[in-house]
N, C-alpha and C positions, 0 to 999 in steps of 0.2 A: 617321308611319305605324306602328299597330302591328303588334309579330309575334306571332302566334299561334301558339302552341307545335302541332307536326304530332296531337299527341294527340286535340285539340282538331278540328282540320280534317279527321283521318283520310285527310291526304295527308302521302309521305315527301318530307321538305325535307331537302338541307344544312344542317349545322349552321352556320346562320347567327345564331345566338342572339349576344346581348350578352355578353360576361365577366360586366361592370358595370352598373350604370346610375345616374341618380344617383335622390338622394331624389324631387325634384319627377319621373320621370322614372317611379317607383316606384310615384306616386303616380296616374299616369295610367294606367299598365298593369292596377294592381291594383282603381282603384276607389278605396282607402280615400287618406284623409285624410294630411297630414304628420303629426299625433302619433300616428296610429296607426303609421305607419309607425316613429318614433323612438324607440315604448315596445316594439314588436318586435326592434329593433335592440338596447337597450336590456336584454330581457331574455333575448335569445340567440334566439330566433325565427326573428331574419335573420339574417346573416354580411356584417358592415360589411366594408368593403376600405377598407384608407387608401394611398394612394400618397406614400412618403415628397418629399418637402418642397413637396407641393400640402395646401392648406388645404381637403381638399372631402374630404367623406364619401359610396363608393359602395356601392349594396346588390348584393352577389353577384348576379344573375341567377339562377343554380340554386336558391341558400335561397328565391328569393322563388317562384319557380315549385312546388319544396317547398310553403311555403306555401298557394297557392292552389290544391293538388292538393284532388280530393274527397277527405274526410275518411273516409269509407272505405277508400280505398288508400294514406292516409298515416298514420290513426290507428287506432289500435283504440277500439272502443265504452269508453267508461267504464266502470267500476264504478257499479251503484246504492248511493247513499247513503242513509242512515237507518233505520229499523227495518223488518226484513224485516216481507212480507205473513203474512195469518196464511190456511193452508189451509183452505178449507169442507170438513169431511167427509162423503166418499160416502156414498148411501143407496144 
């Protein structure tokens, strides 16, 4: 069963969120794929958790929720690239 973050549902839950979860686990929640998920891990995106002497790589919960935030409320708009437009002058 998924949980759906209260933002989302617009009802308050206990924090009943996962610390962890794993990759394939990541991949269900978010939609995308395992390499997308392992080139995010990968380039700092997500926040891997390794639990010493277990052989299993888990994704933070909150990076990945980070992630799936609207891009709105987690990014600023970009810079436009390339050469600025050129002004029509007023008649």
């Amino acid at each position: 069963m998924a949980t759906i973050p209260p933002e989302i549902t617009g009802r308050a839950a206990a924090d009943d969120s996962p610390l962890a979860v794993t990759v394939q686990r990541a991949c269900e929640l978010s939609g995308l794929g395992p390499t997308s998920i392992w080139g995010f891990l990968k380039d700092g995106r997500l926040e891997a958790v390794r639990v010493p002497g277990v052989r299993r790589t888990l994704v933070s919960y909150p990076s990945l929720a980070r992630l799936l935030a609207p891009a709105s409320a987690s990014q600023p708009t970009p810079a436009r690239r390339g050469r600025p437009r050129k002004i029509a002058p007023c008649e």
